[in-house]
C-alpha positions in Angstrom: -20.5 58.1 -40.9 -20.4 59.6 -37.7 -19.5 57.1 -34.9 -20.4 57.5 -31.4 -20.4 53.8 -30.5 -18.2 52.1 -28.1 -15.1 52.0 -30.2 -13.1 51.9 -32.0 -13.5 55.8 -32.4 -13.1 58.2 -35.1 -9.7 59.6 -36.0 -8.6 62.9 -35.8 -6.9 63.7 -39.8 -3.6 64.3 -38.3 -3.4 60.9 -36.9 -4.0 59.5 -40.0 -1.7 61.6 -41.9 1.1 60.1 -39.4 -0.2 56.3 -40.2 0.5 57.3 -44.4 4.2 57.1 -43.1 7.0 55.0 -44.2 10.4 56.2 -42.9 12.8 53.3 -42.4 13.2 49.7 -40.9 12.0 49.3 -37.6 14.6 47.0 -37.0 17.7 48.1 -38.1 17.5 52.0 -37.7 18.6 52.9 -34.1 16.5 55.9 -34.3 13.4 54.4 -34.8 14.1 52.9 -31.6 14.5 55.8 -29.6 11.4 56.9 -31.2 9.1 54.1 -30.1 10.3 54.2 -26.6 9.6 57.9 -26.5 6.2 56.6 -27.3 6.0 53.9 -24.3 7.4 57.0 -21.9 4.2 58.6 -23.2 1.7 56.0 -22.3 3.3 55.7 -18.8 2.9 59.5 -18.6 -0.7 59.1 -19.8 -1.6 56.7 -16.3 0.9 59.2 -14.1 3.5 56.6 -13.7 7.4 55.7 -14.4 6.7 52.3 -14.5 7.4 50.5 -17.6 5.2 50.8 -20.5 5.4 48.8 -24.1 3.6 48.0 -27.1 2.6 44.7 -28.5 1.2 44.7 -32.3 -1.7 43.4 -32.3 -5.5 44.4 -31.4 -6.0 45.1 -26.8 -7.3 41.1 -26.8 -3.9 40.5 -27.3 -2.7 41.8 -24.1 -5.6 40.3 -21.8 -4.6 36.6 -22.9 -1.0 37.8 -22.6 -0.7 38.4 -18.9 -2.6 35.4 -18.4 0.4 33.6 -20.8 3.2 35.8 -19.3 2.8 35.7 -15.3 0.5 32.5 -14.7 2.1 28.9 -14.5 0.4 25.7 -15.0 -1.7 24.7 -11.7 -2.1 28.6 -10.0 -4.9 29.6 -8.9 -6.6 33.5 -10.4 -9.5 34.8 -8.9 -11.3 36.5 -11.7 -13.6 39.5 -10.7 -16.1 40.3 -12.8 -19.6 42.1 -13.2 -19.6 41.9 -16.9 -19.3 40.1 -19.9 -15.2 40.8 -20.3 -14.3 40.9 -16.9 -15.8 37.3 -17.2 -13.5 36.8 -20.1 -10.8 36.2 -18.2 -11.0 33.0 -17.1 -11.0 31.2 -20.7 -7.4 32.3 -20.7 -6.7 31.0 -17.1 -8.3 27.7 -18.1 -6.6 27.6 -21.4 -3.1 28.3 -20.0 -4.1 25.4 -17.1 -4.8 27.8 -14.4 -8.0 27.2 -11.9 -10.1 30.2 -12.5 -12.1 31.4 -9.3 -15.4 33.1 -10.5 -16.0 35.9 -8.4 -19.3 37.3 -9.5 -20.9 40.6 -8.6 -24.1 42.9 -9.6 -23.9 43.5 -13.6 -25.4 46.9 -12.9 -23.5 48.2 -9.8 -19.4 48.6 -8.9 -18.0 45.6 -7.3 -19.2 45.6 -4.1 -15.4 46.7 -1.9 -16.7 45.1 1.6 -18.3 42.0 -0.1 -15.3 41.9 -1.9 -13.0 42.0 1.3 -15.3 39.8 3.2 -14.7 37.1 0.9 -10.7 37.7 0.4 -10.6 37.1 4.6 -11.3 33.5 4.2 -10.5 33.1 0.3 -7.0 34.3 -0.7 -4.9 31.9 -2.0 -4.8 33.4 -4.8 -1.1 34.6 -7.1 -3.4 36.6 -9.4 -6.3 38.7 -9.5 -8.0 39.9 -12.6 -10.2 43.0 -13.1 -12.0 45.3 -16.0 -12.2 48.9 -15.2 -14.7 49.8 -17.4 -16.7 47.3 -18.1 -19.0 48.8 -21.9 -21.1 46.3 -22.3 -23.0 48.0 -19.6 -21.5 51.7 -18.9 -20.2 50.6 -15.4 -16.1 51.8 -14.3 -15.1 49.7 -11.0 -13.5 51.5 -8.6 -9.8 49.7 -9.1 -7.6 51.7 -6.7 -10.2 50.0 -3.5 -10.0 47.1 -5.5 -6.2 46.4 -6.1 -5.3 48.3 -2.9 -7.6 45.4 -1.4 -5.8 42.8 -3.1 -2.2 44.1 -2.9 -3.3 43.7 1.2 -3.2 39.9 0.4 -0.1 40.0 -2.0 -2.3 39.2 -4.8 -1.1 40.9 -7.8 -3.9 42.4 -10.3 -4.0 42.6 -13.9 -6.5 45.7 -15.2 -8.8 45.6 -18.7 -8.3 49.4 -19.0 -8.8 49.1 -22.9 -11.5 51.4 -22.3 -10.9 53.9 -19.7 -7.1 54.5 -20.0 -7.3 58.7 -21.6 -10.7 59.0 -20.5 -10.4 58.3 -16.6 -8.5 59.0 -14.2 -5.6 56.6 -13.3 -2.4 56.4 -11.7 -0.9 53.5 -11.7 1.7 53.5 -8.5 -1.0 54.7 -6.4 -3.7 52.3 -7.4 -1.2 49.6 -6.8 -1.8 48.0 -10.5 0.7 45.4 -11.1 -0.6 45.0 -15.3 -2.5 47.5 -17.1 -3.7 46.9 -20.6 -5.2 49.1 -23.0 -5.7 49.9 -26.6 -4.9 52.3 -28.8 -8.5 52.2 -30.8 -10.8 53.5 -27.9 -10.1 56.4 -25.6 -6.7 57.1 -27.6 -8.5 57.4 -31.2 -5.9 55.8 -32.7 -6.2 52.7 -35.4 -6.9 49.7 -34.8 -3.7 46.9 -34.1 -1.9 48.1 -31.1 -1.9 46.7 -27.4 -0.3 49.1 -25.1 1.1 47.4 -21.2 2.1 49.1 -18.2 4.1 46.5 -15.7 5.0 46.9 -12.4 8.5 45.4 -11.0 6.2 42.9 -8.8 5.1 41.6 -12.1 8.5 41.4 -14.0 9.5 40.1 -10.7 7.4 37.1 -11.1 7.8 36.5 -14.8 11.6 36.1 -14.0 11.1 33.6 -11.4 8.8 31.3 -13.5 9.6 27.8 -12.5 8.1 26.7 -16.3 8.7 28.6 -19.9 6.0 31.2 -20.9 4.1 28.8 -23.5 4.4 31.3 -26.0 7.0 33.4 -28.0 4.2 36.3 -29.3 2.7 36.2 -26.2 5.4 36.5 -23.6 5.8 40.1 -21.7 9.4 39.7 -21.4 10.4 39.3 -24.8 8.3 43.0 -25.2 10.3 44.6 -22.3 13.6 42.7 -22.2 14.4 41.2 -25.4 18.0 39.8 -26.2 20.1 40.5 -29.3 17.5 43.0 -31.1 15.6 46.0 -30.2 12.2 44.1 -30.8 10.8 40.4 -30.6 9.0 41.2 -34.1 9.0 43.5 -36.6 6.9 46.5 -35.7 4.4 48.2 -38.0 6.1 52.1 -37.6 3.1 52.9 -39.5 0.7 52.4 -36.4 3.1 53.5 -33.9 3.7 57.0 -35.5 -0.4 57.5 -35.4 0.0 56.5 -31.7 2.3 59.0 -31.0 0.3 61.6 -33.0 -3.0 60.5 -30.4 -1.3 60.4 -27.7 -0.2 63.9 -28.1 -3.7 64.7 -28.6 -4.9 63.3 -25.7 -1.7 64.8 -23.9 -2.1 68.2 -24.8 -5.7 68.7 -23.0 -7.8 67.6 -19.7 -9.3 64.6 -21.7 -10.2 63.2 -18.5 -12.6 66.4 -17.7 -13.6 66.2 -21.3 -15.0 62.9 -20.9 -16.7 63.2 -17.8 -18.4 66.5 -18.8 -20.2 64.4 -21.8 -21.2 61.7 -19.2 -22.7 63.8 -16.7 -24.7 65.5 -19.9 -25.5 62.5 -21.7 -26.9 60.6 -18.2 -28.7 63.9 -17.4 -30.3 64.6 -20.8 -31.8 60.8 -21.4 -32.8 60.5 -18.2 -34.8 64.3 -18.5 -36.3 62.9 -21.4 -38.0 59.4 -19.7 -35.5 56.8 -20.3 -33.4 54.4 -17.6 -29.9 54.2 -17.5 -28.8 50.2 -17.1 -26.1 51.2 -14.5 -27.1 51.9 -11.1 -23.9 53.3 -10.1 -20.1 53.6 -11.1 -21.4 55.1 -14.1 -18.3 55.7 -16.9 -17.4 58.5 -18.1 -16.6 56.8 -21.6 -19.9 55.2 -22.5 -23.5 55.4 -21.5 -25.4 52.3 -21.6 -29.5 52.9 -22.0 -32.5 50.5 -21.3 -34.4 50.5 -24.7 -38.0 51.7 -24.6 -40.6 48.7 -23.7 -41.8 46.8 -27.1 -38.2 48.1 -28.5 -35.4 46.3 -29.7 -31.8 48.1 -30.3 -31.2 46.8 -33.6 -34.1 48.7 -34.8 -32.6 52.1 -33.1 -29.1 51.6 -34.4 -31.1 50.5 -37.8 -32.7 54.1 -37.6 -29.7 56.2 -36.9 -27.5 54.0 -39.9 -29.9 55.6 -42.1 -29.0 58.6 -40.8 -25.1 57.8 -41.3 -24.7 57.4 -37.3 -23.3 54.4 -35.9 -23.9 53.6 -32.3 -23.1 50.0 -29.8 -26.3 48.1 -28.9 -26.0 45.5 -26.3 -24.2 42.3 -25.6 -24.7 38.6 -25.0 -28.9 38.6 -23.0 -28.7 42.4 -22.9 -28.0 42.9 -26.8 -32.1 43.8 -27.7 -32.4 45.7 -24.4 -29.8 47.9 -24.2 -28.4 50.9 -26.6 -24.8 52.6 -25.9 -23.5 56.0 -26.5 -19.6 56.1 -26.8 -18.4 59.6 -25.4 -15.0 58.4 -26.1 -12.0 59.8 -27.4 -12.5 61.8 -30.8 -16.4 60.8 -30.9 -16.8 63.6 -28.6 -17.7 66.8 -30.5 -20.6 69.4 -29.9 -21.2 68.7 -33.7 -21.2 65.3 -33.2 -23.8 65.0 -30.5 -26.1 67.6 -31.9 -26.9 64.9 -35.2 -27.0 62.1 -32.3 -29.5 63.5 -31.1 -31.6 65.5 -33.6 -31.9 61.7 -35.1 -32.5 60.3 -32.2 -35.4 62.7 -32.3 -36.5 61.0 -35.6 -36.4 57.8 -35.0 -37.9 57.0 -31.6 -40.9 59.0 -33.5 -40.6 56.8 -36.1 -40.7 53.9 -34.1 -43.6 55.4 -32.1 -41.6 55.9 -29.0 -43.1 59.1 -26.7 -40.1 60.6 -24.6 -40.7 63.1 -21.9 -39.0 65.8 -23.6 -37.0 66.0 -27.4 -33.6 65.1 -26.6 -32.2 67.7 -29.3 -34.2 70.7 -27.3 -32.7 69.3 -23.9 -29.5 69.0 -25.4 -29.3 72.5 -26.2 -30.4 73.5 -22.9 -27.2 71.4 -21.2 -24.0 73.3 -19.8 -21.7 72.0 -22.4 -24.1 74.0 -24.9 -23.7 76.5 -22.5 -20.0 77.0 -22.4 -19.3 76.3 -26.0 
């Protein structure tokens, strides 16, 4: 099956090969231990920082309810921004911890809006946390979070970032976009399995952890036990397995401009649909992970991602009331290829004509008229 959805992504053989491994006991063998924190060094390298960075087991969701859990006490007030379904997300885990949850909603096809957002923080800023997605792919939009948590660092406000889909594939540096939590996975960008939830903290952050006036209601949960745990080198036992295939993608990534790589597909992948008659849902702050596509009129996306299936080509249709109206392209990670994208879109081809669907152009022909072609 080729996949080009919106994760998790294919992964490269050598990764895998690293994940058949069984060396020792994570927690007994003092050089696993070196190991895996050669690993976190590697995702703080991967967002240009020498902030902390460490990994939780368990799949990104993980780490989104867990700075909730880890830095929010019973009572505070989090201003949630969202202009999405996930960035939305976020305040079930403020209300389940206790929290009050402030709903600040913007356009679900545009960036957040920086001077609405500021105009609103003037009178409105009582806030200890601020929540944010980078890039939000339900709908192919990446927020502009250095404005953002520069803006909110302005008002001592510290911001927790769903990067589980940008981190490798855009840009970020996380001291200079003042990011106090960054969260990401190792399934999207990365092309690594499944399983792993991979944090960036910033002293501010610890900084309020340690001067909880409550517990952190949670053991699995809780940041500091990840980064500062007593007696052991871990809180849990770690699956080495995962975390060697980790290291393996992350050298991947590493070892090349991954960020240029992805944002040459987007700029092709927006230019070649949009040659050939269709509407992108974004208006702007497109991502340069994923592509999100208004389906043709009288078209549902089940019936497209129903065509290409047949074809062995998975893609992402929409979600919650835009999951019939929308179809998404995943130019993430190891789903990018020349190979890969020629199949998208020869089928493609064949099933919009199957399904009766007139395009300005064939997207295969405009395809191989694009600079990527070009340069191969």
């Amino acid at each position: 099956m080729k996949i080009l959805c919106a994760g998790p992504t294919y992964i490269d053989e050598s990764v895998m090969e690293k994940m058949g491994q069984s060396k020792t006991n994570p927690d007994l063998d003092p050089n696993y231990e070196k190991f895996h924190r050669s690993v976190e060094r590697k995702i703080s390298k991967l967002v240009n920082t020498d902030a902390r960075s460490f990994i939780m087991l368990g799949e990104a969701i993980l780490g989104l309810e867990a700075s909730i859990c880890s830095l929010m006490e019973k009572g505070e007030k989090v201003l949630v921004i969202y202009n999405g379904f996930f960035g939305e997300g976020f305040a079930s885990y403020v209300e389940g911890y206790g929290g009050t949850a402030y709903r600040y909603e913007d356009d679900f096809q545009r960036g957040i809006n920086l001077e609405k957002l500021e105009n609103f923080l003037k009178n409105h800023n009582d806030f200890s946390i601020a929540t944010m997605v980078h890039c939000e792919t339900p709908t192919g939009i990446t927020n502009d979070i250095k404005s953002i948590c520069s803006l909110l660092k302005k008002y001592d406000i510290l911001t927790v970032v769903d990067a589980v889909s940008s981190v490798g594939g855009e840009f970020i540096n996380f001291d200079d976009f003042n990011i106090d939590v960054l969260i990401a996975g190792s399934q999207k960008c990365i092309s690594a399995p499944v399983g792993l939830t991979l944090i960036t903290i910033s002293e501010a952050a610890k900084a309020k952890i340690k001067n909880r006036k409550s517990k952190i209601p949670s053991y699995y949960l809780n940041f500091e036990n990840s980064y500062d745990f007593k007696g052991a080198p871990f809180p849990y036992t770690f699956n080495e397995n995962l975390v060697y295939a980790l290291d393996r993608a992350l050298d991947l990534v590493l070892q090349r401009d991954f960020v240029k790589i992805h944002r040459d597909y987007a700029l092709e992948t927006r230019e070649i649909f949009t040659k050939c008659g269709f509407e992108l849902f974004a208006k702007d702050s497109l991502s340069n992970t994923l592509t999100a596509v208004k389906t043709p009129e009288n078209i549902k996306s089940s019936d497209i991602l129903k065509g290409l299936i047949k074809r062995d080509i998975i893609i992402s249709k929409g979600v919650a009331q835009n999951a019939e109206s929308i179809f998404r392209i995943g130019h993430m990670g190891n789903n990018i290829s020349l190979q890969n994208f020629k199949e998208l879109y020869i089928a493609l081809d064949e099933v919009f004509k199957e399904l009766n669907v007139k395009t300005k152009a064939s997207l295969y022909e405009t395809f191989l008229k694009s600079d990527i072609v070009k340069k191969d």
